[in-house]
C-alpha positions as CSV (number, residue, x, y, z in Angstrom):
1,X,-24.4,-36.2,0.4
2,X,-22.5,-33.1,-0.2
3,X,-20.8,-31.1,2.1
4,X,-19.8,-27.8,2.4
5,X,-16.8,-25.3,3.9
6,X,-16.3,-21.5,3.2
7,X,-13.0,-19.7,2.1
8,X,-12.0,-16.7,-0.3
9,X,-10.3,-15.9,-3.4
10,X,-7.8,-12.5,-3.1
11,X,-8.4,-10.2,-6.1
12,X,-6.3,-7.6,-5.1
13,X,-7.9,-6.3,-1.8
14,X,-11.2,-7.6,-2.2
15,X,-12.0,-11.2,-0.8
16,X,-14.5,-12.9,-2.9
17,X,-16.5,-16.0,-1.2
18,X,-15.7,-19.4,-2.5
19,X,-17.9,-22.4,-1.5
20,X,-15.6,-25.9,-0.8
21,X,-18.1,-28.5,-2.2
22,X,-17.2,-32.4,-1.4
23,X,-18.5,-35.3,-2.4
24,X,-18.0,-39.0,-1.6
25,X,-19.3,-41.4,-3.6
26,X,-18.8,-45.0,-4.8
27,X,-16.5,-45.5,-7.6
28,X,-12.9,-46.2,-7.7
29,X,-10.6,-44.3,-5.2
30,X,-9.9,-41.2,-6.0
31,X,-9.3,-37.1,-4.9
32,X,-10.2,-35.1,-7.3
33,X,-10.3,-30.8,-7.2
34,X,-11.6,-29.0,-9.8
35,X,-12.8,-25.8,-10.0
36,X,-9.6,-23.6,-11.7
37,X,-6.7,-24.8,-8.9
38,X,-3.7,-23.8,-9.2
39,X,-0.5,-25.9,-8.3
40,X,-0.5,-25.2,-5.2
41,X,-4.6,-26.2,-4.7
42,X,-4.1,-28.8,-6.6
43,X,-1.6,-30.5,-4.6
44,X,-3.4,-29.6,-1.1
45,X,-5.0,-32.9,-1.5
46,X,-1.9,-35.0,-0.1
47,X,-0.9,-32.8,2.8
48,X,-5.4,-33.0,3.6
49,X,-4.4,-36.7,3.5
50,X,-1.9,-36.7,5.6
51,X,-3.0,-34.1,8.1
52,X,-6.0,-36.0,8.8
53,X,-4.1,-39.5,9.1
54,X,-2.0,-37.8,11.2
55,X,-4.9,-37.2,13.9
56,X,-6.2,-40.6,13.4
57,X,-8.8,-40.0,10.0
58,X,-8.8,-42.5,7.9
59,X,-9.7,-41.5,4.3
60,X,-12.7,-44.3,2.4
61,X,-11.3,-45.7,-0.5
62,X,-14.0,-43.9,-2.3
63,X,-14.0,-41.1,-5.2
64,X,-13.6,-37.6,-3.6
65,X,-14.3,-35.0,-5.3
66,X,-13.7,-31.5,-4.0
67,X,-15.3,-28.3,-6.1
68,X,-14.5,-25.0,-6.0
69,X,-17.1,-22.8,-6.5
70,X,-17.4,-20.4,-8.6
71,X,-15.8,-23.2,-10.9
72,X,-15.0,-20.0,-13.4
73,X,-12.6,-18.3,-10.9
74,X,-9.1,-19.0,-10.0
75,X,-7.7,-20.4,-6.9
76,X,-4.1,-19.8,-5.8
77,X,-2.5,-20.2,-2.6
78,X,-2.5,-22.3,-0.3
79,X,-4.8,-21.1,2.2
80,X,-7.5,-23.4,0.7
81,X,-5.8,-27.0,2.8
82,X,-8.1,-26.2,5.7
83,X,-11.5,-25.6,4.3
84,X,-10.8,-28.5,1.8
85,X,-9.9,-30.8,5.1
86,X,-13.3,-29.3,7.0
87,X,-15.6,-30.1,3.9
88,X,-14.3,-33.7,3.8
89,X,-14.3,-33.9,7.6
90,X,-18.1,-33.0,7.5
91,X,-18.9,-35.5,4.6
92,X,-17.5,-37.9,6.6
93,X,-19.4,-37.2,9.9
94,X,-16.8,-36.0,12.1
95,X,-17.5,-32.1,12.5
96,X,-21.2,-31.1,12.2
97,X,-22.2,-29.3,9.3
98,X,-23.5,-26.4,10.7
99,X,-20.6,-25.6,12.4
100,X,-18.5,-25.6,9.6
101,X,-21.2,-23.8,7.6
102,X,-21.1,-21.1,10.1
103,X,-17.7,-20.2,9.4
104,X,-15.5,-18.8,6.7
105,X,-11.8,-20.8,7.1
106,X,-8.4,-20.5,5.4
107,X,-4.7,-21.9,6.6
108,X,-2.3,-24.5,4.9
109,X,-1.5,-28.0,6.7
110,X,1.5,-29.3,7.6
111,X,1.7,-33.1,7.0
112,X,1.3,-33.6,11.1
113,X,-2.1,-32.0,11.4
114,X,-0.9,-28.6,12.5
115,X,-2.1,-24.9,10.9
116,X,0.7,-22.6,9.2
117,X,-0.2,-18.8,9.0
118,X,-1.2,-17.7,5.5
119,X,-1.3,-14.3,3.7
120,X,-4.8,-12.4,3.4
121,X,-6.7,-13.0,7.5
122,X,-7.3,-9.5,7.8
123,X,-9.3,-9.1,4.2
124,X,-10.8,-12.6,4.9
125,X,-12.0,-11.9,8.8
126,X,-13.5,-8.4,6.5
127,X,-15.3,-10.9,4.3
128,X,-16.2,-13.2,6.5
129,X,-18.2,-10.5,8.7
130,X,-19.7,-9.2,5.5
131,X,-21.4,-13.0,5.2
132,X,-22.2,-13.2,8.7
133,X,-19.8,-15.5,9.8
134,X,-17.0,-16.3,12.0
135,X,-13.2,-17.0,10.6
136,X,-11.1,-20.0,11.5
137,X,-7.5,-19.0,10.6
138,X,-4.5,-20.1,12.2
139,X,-3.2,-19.4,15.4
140,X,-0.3,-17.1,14.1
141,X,-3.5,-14.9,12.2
142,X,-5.6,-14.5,14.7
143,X,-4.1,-11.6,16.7
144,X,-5.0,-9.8,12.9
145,X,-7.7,-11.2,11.9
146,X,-9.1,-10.3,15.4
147,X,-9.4,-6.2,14.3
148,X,-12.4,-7.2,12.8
149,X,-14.5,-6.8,15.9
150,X,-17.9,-7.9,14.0
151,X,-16.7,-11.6,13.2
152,X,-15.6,-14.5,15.8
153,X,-12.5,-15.2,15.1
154,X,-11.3,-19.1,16.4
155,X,-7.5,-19.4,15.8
156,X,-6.5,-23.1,16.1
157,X,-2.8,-24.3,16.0
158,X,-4.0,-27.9,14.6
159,X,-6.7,-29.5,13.4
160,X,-7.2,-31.5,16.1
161,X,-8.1,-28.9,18.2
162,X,-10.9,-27.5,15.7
163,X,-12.3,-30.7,15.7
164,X,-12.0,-30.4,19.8
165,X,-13.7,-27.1,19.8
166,X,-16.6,-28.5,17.5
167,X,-17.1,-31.6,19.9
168,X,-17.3,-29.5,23.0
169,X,-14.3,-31.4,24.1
170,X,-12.0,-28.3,24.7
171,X,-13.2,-24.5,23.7
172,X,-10.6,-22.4,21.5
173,X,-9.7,-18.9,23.1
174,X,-10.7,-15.7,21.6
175,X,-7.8,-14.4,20.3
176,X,-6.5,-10.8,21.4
177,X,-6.2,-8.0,18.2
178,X,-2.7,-7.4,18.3
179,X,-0.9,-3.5,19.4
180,X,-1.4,-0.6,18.1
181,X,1.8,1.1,17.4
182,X,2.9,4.6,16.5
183,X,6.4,4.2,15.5
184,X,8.7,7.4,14.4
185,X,11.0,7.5,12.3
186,X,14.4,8.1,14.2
187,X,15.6,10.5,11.5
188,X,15.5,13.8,12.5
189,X,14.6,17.0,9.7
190,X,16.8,19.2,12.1
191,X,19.7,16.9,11.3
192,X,19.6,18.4,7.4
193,X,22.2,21.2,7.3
194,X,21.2,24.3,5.6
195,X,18.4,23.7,2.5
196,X,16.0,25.9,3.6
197,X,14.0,26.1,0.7
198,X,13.7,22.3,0.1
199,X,13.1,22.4,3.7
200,X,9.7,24.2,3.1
201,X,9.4,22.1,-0.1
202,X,9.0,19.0,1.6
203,X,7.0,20.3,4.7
204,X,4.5,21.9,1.8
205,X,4.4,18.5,0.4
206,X,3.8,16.3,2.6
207,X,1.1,18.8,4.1
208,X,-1.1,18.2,1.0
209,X,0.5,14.9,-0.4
210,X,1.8,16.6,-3.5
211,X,4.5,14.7,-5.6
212,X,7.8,16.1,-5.2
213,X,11.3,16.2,-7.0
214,X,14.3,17.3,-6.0
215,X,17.1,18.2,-8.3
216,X,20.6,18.5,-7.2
217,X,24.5,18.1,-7.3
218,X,25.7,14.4,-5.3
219,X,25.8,15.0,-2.0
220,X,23.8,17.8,-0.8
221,X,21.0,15.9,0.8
222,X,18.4,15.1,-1.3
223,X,17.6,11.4,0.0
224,X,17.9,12.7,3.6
225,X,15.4,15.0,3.0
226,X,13.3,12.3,1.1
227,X,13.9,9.9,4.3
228,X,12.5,12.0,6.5
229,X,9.4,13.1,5.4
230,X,7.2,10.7,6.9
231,X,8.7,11.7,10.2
232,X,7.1,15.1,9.7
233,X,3.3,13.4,8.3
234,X,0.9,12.5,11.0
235,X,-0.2,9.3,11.8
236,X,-2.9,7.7,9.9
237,X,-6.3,7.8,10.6
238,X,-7.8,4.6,12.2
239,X,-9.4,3.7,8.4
240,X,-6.1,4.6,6.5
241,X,-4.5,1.7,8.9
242,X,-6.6,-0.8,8.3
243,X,-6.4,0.0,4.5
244,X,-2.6,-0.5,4.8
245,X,-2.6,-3.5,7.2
246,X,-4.8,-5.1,4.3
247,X,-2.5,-4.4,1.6
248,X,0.8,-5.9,3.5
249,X,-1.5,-8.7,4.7
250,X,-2.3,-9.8,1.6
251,X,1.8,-9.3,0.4
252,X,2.5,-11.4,3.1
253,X,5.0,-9.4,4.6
254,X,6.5,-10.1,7.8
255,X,6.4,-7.9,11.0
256,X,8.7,-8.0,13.9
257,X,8.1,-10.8,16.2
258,X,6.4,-8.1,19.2
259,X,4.3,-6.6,16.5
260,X,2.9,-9.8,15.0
261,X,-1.0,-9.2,14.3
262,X,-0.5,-5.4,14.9
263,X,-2.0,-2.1,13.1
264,X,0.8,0.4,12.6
265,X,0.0,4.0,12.2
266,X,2.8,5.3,11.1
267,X,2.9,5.9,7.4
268,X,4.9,3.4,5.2
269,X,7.8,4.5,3.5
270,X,9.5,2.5,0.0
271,X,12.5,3.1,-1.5
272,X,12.7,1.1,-4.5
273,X,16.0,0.8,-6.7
274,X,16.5,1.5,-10.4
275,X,16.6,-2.8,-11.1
276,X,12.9,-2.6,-9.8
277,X,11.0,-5.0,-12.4
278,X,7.8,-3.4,-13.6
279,X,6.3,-6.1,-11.2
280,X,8.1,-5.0,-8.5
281,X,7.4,-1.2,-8.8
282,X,3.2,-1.2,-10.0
283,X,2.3,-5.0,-8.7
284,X,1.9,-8.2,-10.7
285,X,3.5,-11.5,-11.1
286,X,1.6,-15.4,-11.3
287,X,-0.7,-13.9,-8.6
288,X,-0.8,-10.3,-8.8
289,X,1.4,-9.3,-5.9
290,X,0.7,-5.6,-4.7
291,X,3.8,-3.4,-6.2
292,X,5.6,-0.9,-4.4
293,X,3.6,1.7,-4.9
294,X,0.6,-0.1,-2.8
295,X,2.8,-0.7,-0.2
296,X,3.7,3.0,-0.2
297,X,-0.3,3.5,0.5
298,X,-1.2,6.8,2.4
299,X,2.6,7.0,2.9
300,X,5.8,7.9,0.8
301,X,7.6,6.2,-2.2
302,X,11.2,7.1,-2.6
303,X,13.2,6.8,-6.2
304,X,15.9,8.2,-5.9
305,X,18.3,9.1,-9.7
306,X,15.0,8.9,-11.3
307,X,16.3,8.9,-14.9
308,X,18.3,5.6,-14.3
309,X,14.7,3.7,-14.2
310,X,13.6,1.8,-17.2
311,X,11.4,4.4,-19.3
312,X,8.7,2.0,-19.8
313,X,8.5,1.5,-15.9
314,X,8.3,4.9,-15.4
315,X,5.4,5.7,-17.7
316,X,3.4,3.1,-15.9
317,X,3.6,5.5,-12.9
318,X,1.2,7.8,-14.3
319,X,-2.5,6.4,-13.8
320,X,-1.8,5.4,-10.1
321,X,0.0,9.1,-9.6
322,X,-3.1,10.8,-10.7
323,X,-5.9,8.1,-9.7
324,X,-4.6,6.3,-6.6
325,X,-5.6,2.8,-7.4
326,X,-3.5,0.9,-10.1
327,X,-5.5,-1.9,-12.2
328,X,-3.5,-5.4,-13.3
329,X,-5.2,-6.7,-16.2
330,X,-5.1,-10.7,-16.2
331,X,-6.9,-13.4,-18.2
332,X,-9.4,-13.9,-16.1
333,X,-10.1,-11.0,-13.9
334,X,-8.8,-7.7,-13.1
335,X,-7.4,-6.7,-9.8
336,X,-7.4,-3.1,-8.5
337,X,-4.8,-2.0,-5.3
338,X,-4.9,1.3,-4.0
339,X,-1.8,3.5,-4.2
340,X,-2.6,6.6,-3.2
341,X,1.5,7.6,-2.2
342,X,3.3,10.2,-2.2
343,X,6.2,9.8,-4.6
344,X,9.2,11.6,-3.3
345,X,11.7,11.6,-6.7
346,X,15.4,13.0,-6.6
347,X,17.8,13.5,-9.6
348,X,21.3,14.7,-10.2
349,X,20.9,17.7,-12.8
350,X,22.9,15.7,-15.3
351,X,24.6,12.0,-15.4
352,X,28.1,13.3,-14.5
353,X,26.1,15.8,-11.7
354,X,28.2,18.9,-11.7
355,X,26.2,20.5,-14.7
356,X,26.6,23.9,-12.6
357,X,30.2,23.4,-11.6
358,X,32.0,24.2,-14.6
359,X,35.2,23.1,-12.9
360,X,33.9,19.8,-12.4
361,X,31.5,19.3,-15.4
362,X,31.8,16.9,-18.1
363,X,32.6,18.6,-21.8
364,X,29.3,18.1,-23.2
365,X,27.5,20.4,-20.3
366,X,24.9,22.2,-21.0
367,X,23.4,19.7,-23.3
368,X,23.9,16.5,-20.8
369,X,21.6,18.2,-18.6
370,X,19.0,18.3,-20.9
371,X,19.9,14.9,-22.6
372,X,19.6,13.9,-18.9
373,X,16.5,15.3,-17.8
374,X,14.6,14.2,-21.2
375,X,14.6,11.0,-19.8
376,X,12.1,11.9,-17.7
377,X,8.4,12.4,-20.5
378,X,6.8,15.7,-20.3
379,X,3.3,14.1,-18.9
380,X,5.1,12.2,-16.1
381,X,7.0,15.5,-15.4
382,X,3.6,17.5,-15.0
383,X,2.8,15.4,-12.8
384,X,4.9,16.5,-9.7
385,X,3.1,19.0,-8.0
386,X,6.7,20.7,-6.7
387,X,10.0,20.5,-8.6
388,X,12.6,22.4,-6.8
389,X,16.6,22.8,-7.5
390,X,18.5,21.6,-4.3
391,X,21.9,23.2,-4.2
392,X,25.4,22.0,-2.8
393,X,25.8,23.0,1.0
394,X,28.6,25.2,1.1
395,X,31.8,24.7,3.3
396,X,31.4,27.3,6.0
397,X,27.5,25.7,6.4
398,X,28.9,22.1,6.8
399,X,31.1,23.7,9.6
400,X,28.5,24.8,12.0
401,X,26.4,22.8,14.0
402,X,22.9,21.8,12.9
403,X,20.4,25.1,13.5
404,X,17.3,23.6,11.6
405,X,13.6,23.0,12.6
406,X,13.1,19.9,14.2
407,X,11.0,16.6,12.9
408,X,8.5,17.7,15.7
409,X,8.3,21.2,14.8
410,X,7.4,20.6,11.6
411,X,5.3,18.2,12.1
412,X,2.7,19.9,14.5
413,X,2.5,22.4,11.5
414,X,1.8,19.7,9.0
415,X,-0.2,18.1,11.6
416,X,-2.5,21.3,11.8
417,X,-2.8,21.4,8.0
418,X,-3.6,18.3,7.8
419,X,-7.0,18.6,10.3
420,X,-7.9,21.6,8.4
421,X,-8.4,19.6,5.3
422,X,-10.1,17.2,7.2
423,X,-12.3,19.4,9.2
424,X,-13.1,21.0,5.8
425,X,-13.8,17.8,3.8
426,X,-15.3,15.3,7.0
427,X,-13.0,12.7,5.4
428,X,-8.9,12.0,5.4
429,X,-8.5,13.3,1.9
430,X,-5.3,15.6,1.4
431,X,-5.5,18.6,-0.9
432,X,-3.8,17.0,-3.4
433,X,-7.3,14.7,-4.1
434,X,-9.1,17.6,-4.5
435,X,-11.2,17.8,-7.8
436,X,-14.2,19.0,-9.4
437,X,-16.8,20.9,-7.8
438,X,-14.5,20.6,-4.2
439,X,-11.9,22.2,-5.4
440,X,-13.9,25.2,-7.1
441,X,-15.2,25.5,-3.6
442,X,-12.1,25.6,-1.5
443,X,-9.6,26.1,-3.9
444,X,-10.4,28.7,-5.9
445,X,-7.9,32.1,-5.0
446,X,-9.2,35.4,-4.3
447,X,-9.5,38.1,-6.9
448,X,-5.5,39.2,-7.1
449,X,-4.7,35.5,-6.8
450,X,-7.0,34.8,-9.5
451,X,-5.4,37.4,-11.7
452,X,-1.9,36.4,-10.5
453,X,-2.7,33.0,-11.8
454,X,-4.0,33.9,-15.1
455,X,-1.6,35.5,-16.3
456,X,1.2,32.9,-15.1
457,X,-1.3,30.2,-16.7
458,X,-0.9,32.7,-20.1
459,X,2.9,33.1,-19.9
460,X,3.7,29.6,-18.9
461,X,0.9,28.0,-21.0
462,X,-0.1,25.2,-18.0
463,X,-1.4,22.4,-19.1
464,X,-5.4,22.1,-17.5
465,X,-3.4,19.6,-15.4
466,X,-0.8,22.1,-14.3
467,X,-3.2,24.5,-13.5
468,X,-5.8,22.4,-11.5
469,X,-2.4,20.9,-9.8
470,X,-1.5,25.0,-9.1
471,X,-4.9,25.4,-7.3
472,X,-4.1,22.2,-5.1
473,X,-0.8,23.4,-4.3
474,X,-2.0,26.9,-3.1
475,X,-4.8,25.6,-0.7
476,X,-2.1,23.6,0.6
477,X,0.1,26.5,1.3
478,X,-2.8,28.5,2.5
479,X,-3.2,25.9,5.3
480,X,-0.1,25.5,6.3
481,X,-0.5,29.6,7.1
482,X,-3.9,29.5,8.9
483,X,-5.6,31.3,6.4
484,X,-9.2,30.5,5.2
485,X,-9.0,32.0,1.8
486,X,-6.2,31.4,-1.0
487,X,-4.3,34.4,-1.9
488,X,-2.0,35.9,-4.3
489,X,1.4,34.8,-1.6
490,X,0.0,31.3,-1.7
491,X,-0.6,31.2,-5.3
492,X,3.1,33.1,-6.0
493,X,4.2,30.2,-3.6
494,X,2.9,27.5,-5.7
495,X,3.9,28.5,-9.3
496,X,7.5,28.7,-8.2
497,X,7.3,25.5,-6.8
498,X,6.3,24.8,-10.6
499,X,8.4,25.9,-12.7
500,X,10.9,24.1,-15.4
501,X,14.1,22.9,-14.5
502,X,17.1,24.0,-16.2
């Protein structure tokens, strides 16, 4: 007789359904799994032993063999102990089949029968309702996994009480989806002193979700600016949260203890530092960890002295910057995260940083500026929808106390922006996703604008990119305004927010 559990593999976001196959037949003793394991699957068959001695199980001396099905795809993690345990405990006759059958499971045993959370329940309880099952998960997963409202979700804390529950000995508890939370940022924009024009930079930017970088001297405020931005965004849309809570569910990132099982929506924010491996930054590793970018998903990315990164890591930024997904190409499969961020970049104009001070320059200014900024290739470069010059505050500014809009100010305005692109679309898409036959419809200026553009587009000579990212930039501008149609203000708006640096 064989029997049969259900679990899933992790490729990227999406949970693919594995089928636990065991077998126990005569031969000498042995336990076997095959099927692609990794290390970690591979060695789940001594905790399994020990978990189930633990509550009294005695395994046959018989040959046990455990399959993994598709036998073509890997397995990693080690999420796979409990459905391993459940197929055995239904070859042996001591939870029914159907039962088990009836249920996708996941969670890694400790060698005294009890269930320790594992990375991936809120994917898994998505699956699982896709198959028309329920998830067992442990107890630590289930206030996530419980978001999924179309799967039962049993959440045991050892495996004697999920074969309890089964035997009609002691029922499991529902468990409750965990809170909803809608932290801000403490940060406030009014506490940035002067910078009016990167002031409106940012509030532009993170009205359509337009990549930004600021350029300026050390010191004049740059990564507060960058820090605060997604103080000013509004929270995310009931579908943008879940996408995010997937993403750090699968990275297995931990939570404070009161918002364990939770769904934030307030908009992630990751500052990664120039050391960031290539791993670190896009995603990767033995099992394709999502990168910084995906955790930055529907929120903001923060890099700041942008020519100190590695070139080669900064090139790889370019597909996920214009496609919002990033691809990891592997051996066997290829796994797709979203990253749909906004990167928020800063630089110094030059290594030394005083390229405009000539008292405080270095004796190779002007051409350490442009040494500097070449760093930085011409196609990443076009891809920042706004690149403004940030200058140094001066003294009598620093003296007065700070005057500037606040977070919340901003924030309704951004907020209001926002709806209109939703209203206009009937989806969360920003203005910065806009392409094709959308944005000939919405973004398209009037006749001055048009003629404005034109001849900017001639003088400049935009790339198609630069001129498609123009149009973007405009509606953007135009809704922060109220106004329906685009016109020649907005676009004037949006090419100076353009141009070259240096």
């Amino acid at each position: 007789m064989v029997a049969r559990a259900h679990t899933v593999a992790f490729l990227g976001v999406e949970a693919r359904p594995v089928e636990v196959q065991c077998a126990v037949t005569p031969g000498l003793p042995a336990f076997n799994v095959v099927g692609l394991p990794d290390k970690a699957v591979s060695e789940s068959k001594e905790r399994v032993r020990a978990a189930l001695s633990g509550i009294g199980v005695a395994i046959p001396p018989q040959r046990i063999t455990i399959n993994l099905s598709p036998a073509d795809l890997p397995k990693a993690g080690s999420h796979y102990d409990l459905p391993i345990a459940l197929s055995l405990m239904a070859a042996l006759g001591i939870v029914p089949q159907d039962e088990v059958d009836g249920h996708v499971s996941m969670g890694e045993l400790s060698l005294d029968g009890s269930i320790r959370a594992v990375a991936g329940a809120l994917p898994a309880a998505v699956a699982a309702a896709a198959q028309d099952r329920g998830l067992i998960c442990p107890a630590d997963c289930g206030p996530e996994a419980a978001w999924v409202g179309a799967a039962e979700i049993l959440a045991p804390s050892t495996v004697i009480a999920l074969v309890n529950h089964f035997a009609g000995r002691e029922a499991l508890p529902a468990p409750e989806p965990g809170q909803v939370s809608s932290r801000r940022d403490t940060a406030d924009l009014g506490d940035v002193k002067g910078q009016e024009m990167a002031r409106r930079a940012i509030e532009v930017a993170a009205a359509g979700n337009h990549h930004i970088l600021l350029v300026g001297e050390p010191g004049c405020g740059k990564s507060m600016l960058a820090r605060r931005m997604t103080g000013i965004m509004p929270a995310m849309a009931p579908e943008e949260a879940l996408e995010v809570a997937m993403i750090y569910s699968l990275a297995d990132i931990p939570g404070s203890k009161e918002d364990a099982g939770g769904i934030c929506r307030e908009r992630p924010y990751r500052e990664v530092h120039q050391t960031v491996s290539d791993a670190g930054l896009i995603g990767g590793g033995k099992t394709a960890k999502p990168g910084a970018i995906s955790l930055a998903h529907r929120g903001v990315l923060f890099m700041d002295e942008l020519p100190e990164f590695n070139r080669n890591t900064l090139e790889q930024l370019r597909q996920p910057m214009e496609t919002g997904e990033i691809t990891l190409g592997r051996a066997a499969a290829h796994v797709t995260y979203p990253a749909r961020f906004l990167l928020a970049a800063a630089m110094n104009p030059c290594r030394c940083g005083f390229l405009a001070d000539a008292g405080r320059a270095c004796s190779r200014a002007p051409k350490c500026g442009a040494d500097y900024r070449s760093k930085i290739s011409g196609p990443l470069m076009d891809r920042f929808d706004i690149r403004i010059e940030v200058p140094p505050i001066p003294a009598d500014v620093m003296a007065l106390p700070s005057h500037g809009e606040s977070t919340a100010r901003v924030g309704r305005r951004v907020a209001d922006a926002r709806g209109a692109q939703s209203e206009r679309l009937g989806d969360s898409r920003a203005n910065s996703e806009l392409e094709g036959e959308v944005l000939d419809k919405f973004a398209i200026p009037d006749a001055p604008g048009q003629m404005f553009l034109q001849e900017a587009a001639e003088k400049f000579r935009y790339t198609a990119r630069g001129y498609h990212r123009i149009l973007r930039l405009a509606r953007t501008i135009a809704d922060l305004e109220g106004s329906i149609a685009v016109g020649k203000p907005h676009v004037a708006e949006a090419i100076g927010y353009r141009r070259m640096l240096g």
